[in-house]
C-alpha positions as CSV (number, residue, x, y, z in Angstrom):
1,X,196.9,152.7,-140.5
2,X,196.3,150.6,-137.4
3,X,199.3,148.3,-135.5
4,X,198.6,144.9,-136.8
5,X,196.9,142.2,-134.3
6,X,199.5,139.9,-134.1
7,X,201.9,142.0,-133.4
8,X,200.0,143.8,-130.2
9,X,199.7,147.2,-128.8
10,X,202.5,149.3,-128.5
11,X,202.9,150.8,-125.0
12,X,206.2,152.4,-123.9
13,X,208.4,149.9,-121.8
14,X,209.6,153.1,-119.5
15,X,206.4,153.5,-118.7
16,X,205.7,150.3,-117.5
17,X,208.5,150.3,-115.2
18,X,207.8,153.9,-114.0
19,X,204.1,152.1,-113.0
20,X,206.0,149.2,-111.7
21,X,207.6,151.3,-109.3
22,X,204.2,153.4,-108.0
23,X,201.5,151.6,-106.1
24,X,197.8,151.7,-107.5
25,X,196.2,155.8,-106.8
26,X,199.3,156.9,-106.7
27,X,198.1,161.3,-106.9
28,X,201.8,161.9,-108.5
29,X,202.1,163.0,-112.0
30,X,204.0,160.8,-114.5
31,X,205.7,162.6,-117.3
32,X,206.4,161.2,-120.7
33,X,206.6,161.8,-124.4
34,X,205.3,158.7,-125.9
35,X,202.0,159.6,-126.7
36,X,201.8,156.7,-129.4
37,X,201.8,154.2,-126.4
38,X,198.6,152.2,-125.7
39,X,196.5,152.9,-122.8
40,X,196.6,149.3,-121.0
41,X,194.4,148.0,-118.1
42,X,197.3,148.3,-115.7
43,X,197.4,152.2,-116.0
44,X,194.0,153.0,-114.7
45,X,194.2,154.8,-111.5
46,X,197.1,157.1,-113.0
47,X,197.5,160.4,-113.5
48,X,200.3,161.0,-116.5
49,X,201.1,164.0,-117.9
50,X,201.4,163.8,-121.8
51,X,203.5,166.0,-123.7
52,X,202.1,168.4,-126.2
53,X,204.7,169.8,-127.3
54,X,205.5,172.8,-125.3
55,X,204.1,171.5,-121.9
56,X,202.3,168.8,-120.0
57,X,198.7,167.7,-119.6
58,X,197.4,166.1,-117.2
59,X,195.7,162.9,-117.8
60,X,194.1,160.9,-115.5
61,X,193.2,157.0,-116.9
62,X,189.9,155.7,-116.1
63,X,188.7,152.4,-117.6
64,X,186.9,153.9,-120.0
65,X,190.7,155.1,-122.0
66,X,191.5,151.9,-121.7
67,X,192.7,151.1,-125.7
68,X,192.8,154.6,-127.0
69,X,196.3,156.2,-127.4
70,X,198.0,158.7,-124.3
71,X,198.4,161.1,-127.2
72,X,194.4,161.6,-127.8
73,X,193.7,163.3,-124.7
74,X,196.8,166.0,-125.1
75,X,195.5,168.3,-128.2
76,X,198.8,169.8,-129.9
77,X,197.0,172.1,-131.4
78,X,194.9,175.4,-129.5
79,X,192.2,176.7,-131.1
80,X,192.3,180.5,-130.9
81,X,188.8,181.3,-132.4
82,X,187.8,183.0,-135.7
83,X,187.2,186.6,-136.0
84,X,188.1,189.7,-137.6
85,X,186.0,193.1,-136.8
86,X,182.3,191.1,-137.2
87,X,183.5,188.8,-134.7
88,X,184.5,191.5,-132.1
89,X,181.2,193.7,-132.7
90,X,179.1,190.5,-131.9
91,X,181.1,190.1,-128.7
92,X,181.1,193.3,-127.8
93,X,177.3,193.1,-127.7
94,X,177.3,190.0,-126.0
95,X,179.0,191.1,-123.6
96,X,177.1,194.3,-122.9
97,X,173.7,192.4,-122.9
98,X,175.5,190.3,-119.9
99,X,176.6,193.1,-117.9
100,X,172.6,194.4,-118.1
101,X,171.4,191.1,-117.1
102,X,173.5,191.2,-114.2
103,X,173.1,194.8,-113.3
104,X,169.1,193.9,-113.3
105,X,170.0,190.9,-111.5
106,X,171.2,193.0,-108.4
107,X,168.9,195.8,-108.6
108,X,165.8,193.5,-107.0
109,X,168.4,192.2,-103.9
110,X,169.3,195.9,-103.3
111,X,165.9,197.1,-102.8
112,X,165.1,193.8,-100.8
113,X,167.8,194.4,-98.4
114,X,167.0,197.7,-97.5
């Protein structure tokens, strides 16, 4: 359910002081925890780093986040991939295909250095 219009985005009051106290392109990271908090127009040019619950990510606010929430761009969740032994044969074979594309690869520049 969305905030309701009247009552206006929520963004953090901390961090508007800790961007009160920074001057526009500032490169240093600001750390916080509220990733409900409101991207606002006078965050662009910001770098903060967004907890994710066991570290921080970097995210740096262009004009185009402007309205989406801090909490978006840190993903508290990491994909590992599916598999099981199909999954590892396929790769396996991937893999081996790339090494004899490479191996070809440098087989021409040998003979051409010579």
């Amino acid at each position: 359910m969305t905030r309701s219009l009247k009552k206006g985005p929520y963004v953090d009051q901390r961090l508007i002081k800790k961007i009160q106290n920074r001057k526009a392109g500032d490169k240093s990271v600001i750390k916080t925890w509220s990733r409900a908090s409101v991207i606002s127009p006078e965050m662009v040019g910001f770098t903060f780093g967004v907890h994710n619950g066991k570290d921080f990510v970097n995210v740096y606010i262009t004009e185009e986040t402007v309205g989406h929430r801090l909490g978006e761009f840190s993903p508290t969740r990491k994909f590992v991939r599916h598999g099981g032994r199909m999954q590892k044969e396929i790769e396996l074979v991937a893999k081996q295909k790339e090494l004899e594309a490479s191996q070809t690869a440098k087989a021409p520049e040998a003979t051409v250095a010579k």
